[in-house]
N, C-alpha and C positions, 0 to 999 in steps of 0.2 A: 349838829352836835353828835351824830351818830355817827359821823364819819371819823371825827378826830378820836371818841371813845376807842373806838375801833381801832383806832392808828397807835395809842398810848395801850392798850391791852395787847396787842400784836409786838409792841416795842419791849414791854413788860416782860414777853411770853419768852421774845429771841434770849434776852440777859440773863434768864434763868437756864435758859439751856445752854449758851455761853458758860455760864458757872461752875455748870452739871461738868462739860464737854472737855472744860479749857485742863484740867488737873489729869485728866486722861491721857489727853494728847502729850504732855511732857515727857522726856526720861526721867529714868530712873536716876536721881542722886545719890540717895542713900544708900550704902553698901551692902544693909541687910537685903531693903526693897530688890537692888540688882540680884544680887544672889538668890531671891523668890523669884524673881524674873526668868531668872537664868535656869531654878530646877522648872518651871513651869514648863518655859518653851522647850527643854530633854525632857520633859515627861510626856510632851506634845509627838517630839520628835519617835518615841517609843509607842504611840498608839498601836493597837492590835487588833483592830476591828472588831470592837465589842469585847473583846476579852480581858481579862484582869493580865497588866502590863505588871514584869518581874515576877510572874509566878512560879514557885515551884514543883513539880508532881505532884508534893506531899498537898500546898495547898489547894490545887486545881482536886483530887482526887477530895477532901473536906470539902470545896463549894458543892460539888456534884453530889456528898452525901445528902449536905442540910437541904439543897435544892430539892433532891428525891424525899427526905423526909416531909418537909413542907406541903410537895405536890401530895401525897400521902395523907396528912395531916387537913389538908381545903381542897379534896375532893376529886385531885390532878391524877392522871395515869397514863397510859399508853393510848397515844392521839388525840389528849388533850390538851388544846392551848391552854397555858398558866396565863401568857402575856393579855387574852384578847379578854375584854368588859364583856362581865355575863350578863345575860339576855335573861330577864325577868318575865314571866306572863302571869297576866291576872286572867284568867276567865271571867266572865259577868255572871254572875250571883243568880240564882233564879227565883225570884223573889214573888210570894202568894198575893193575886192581887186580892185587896181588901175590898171585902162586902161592903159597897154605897151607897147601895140602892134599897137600902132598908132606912 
């Protein structure tokens, strides 16, 4: 019996992913859907390696302010990573040991 459970849960498992899988894999019909399609993959085609795609001076020169302000604002400054997870330390407590022997 453990074997056919096995075989009816495994069978269960593919049809769901089937389900998930199968509406992905079709085109686009609808003409709005194509048209999301279509700015998707020119928005793809415009990547900039990290950088904000279509910007202009005026906005590149506003990200770099609020980013400086920010860095400013949580502690950031010259050769400080913003991006990297700050490192926490606890010291251990030095705690009196208690009289027991009375």
């Amino acid at each position: 019996t453990k074997g056919i459970t096995g075989i009816v849960r495994k069978s269960g498992f593919l049809a769901r992913n089937f389900g998930v899988s199968a509406p992905a894999s079709q085109k686009a019909t609808d003409p709005i859907q194509q048209l999301f399609v279509k700015k998707i993959q020119e928005y793809k085609s415009k990547e900039s390696g990290g950088k904000l795609v279509d910007a202009t001076p005026e906005v590149e020169k506003d990200l770099k302010t609020e980013l400086d302000r920010v860095s400013k604002q949580f502690g950031g400054g010259a050769g400080v990573d913003m991006t990297k997870f700050p490192e926490f330390k606890f010291p251990s407590a030095h705690v009196d040991p208690i009289n027991a022997t009375n």
